[in-house]
N, C-alpha and C positions, 0 to 999 in steps of 0.2 A: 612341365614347368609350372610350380604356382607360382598365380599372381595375389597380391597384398592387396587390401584397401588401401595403404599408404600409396603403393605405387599406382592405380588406376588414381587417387586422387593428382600423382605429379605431372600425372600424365596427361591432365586436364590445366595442368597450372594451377591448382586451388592451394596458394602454401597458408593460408590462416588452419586448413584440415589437414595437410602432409604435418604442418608443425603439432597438432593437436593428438595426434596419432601416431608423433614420434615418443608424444612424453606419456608415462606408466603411470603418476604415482600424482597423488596430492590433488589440487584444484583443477590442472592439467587434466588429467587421468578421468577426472568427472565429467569435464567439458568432454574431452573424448567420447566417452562414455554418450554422453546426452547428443554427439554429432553422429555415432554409430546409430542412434537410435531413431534419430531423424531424419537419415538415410532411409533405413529400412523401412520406417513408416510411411514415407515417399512412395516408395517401392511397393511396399503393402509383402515384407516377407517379415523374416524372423530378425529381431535385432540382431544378428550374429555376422561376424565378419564370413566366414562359407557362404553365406544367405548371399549378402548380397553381392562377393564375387559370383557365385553363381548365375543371379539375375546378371550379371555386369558379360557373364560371356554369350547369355542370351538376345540380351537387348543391350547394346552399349551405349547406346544414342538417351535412350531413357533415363540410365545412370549417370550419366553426363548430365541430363538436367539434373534431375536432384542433386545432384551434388553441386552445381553451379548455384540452385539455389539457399543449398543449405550452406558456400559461402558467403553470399551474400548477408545471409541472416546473422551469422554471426559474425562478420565485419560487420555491420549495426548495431551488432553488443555491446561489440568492442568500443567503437565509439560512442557510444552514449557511456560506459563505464567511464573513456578517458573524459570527458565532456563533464562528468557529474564530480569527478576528483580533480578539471579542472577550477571548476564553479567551488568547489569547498576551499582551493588555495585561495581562489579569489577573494569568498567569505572573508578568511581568516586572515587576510592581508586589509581586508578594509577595515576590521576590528584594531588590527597594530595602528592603522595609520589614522584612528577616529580621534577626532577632537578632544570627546567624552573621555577623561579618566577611568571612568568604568569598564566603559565598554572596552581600553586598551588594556588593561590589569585583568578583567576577567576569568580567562583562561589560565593564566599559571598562577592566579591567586587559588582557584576551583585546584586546579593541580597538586597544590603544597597542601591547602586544606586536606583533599582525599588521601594524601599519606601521610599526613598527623593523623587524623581518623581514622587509616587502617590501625599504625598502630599504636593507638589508642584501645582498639576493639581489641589486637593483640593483647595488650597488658592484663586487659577485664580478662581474657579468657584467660592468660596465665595466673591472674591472681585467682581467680576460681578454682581452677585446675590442682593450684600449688596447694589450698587450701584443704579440698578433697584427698590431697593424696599425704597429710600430714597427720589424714585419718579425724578431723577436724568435720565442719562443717562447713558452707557457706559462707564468705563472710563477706556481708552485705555490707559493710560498713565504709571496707576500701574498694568493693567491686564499683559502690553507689557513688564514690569520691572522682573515680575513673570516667563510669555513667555519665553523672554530672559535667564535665570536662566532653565530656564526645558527643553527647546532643546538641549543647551550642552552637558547637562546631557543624554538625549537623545543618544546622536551622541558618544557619551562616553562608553556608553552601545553597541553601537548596532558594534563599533568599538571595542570593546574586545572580541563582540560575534562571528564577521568576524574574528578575529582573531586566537579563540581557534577550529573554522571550518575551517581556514587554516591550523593550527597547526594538527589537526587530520586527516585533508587529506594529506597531506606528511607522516603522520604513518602509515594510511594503506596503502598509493602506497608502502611505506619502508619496509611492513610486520611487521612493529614491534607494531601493537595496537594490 
């Protein structure tokens, strides 16, 4: 009969690694990936699921710990990840709810800016494009009219976004972010 990494891990109770090791593919399939890996290195064999069933039918008690401690490690991940994407709703909830009209408009003003400006940059590239391909040259004359129009905007952005990282560094020199 073979036994699975998944199943020696359910069979210790570790579902943060039975669930890691169910899924194949995408960010899943990584984590997986980096939880096989820190098994084995625990272990001191080959990153490979035989490896350390192997070691698992020799020593089970050994496997047991590593694997205990390799869930713990990553239920620590995992909460600091939900912890840090709690902290950013919270950010961006005290931004909605700020006094300051800037700092409440910031974000979807930056927002609307950055897709006028993509296209914007779109049109320069099509008028370039169109330009070349009419066997024509360059023409700087509407690319530079487009130009003109998408660095303001530019400098318009990147001046709200100096200002909502000045506005937040007087909060935390202040204590109060």
């Amino acid at each position: 009969m073979s036994v699975s990494l998944g199943a020696i891990a359910l069979k210790f109770g570790l579902p943060i690694v039975v669930e890691l090791l169910n899924r194949k593919g995408g960010k899943s399939g990584a984590m997986a990936g980096k939880v096989v890996s820190s098994i084995a290195e625990g272990l001191g064999v080959a990153p490979r699921e035989q490896s350390i069933v192997e070691k698992y039918k020799a020593e089970p008690r050994k496997v047991e710990t590593i694997m205990r401690k390799v869930e713990t490690d990553f239920a620590e991940i995992a909460r600091a990840t939900a912890d840090a994407t709690i902290s950013y709703h919270a950010l961006i909830a005290g931004d909605r709810n700020s006094s300051s009209l800037v700092t409440r408009i910031w974000r979807p003003m930056n927002a609307l800016f950055f897709g006028v400006e993509c296209l914007g940059l779109m049109a320069v590239i099509i008028k370039v494009v169109w330009s070349l391909a009419d066997g024509g040259s360059i023409d700087l004359t509407g690319a530079g009219v487009l130009v003109g129009l998408v660095i303001p905007m530019l400098t318009l952005q990147a001046g709200v976004t100096g200002y909502y990282v000045h506005r937040r560094s007087i909060e935390k020199m202040d204590g109060t972010a």
